[in-house]
N, C-alpha and C positions, 0 to 999 in steps of 0.2 A: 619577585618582590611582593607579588600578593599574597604567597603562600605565606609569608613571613610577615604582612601586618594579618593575615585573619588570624595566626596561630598569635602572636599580640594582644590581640581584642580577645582572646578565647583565655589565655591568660591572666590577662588585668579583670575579667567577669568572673576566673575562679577566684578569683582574692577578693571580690570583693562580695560575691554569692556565699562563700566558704565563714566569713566571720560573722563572730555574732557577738550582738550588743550586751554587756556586761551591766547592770547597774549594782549602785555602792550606795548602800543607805549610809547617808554621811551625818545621823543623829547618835550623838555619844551620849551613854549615865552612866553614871556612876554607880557602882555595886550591879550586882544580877539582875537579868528583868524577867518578869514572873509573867509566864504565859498563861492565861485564866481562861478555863478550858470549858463550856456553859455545858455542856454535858455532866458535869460532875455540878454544878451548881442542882442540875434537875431533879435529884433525891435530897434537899437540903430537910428538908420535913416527910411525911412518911407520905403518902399520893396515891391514890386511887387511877390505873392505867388500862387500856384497855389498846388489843389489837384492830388497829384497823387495815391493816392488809398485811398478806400476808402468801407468798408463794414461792414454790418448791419444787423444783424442775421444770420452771415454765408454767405450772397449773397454779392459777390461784385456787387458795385453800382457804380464804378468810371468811368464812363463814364457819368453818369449824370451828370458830372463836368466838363466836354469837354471842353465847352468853356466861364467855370466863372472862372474869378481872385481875386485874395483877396490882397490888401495894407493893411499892418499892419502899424500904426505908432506911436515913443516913446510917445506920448501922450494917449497912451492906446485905440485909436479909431482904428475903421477897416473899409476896406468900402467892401462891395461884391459885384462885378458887372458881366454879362453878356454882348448879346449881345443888349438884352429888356430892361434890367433893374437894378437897382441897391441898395443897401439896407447900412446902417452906421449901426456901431456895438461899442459895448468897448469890452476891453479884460484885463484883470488880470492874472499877475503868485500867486498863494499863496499856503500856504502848510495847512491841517489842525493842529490843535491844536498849540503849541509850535513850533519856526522855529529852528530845527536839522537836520543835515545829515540823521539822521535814518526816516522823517518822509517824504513822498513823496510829489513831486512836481506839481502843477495842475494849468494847463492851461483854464480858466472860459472866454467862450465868449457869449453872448447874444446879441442881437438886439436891437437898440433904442426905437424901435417902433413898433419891432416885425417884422415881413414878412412873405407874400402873399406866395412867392416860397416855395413850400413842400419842394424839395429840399434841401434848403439852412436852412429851419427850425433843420433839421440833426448837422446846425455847431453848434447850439443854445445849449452849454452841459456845465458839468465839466468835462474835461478831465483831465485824469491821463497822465503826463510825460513820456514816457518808454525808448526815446531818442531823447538827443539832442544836434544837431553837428552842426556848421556852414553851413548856409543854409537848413537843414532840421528837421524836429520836425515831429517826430511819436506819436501817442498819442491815450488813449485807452480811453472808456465814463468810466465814474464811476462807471455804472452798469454792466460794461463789455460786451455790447452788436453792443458796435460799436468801428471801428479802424479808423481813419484819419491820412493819411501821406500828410504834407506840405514840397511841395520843392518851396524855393527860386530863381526867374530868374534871370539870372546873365545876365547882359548889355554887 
């Protein structure tokens, strides 16, 4: 008779350890609802940007960014300049597959024409979203092997 309430109680704990709480957003509208995405608000005018961290197999590297600046501008170009030289880029927000909340957000920059600077070769990525707030955008490579945080200079 014991063996049969503990195997009981071992039972009614898996049914009730085993399920899991569902919630139902129970707000309806009418027509599509527009998910407004503040990373794409952050190039609405052209901006003055600059690296403040920045690291690449574990080693921070942010100082090699001392003294380059990055303009983004709504037209999808970017320019990266020093105090030597300077490079034009484009940049895209897109998400893979289907565009839903549930699928992440990626930040794609490359080079017109490619670039000489090692350095600045590092921005040339997909980067993954992981935040993004007025004036600043963190962002990780796809492969996970490098982090860039962009802050905004405010005038």
């Amino acid at each position: 008779m014991k063996k049969i309430f503990i195997l009981f109680l071992v039972a009614i704990s898996f049914v009730f350890f085993s399920c899991k709480k569902e919630t139902v957003n129970s707000q309806t509208t009418s027509g599509p609802v527009k998910t407004i995405n503040p990373a794409v608000d952050m190039f609405e005018s052209c901006g003055n940007w600059v690296v403040t961290g920045f690291v690449k197999d574990g080693v921070d590297l942010t100082t090699n960014f001392g003294n380059t600046s990055l303009v983004f501008c709504p037209d999808n170009t970017f320019t990266v300049s020093n105090d030597v030289m300077s490079e034009n880029g484009k940049w895209f927000f897109g998400t893979p597959g289907s565009d839903n909340a549930d699928n992440p957000l990626y930040f794609h920059m490359d080079f017109v024409n490619g670039t000489n600077n090692e350095t600045w070769k590092d921005l040339a990525d997909v980067w993954k979203v992981n935040n993004a707030e007025t004036g600043n955008l963190q962002l990780q490579s796809n492969d996970g092997t490098k982090t860039l945080i962009l802050q905004k200079l405010v005038r």
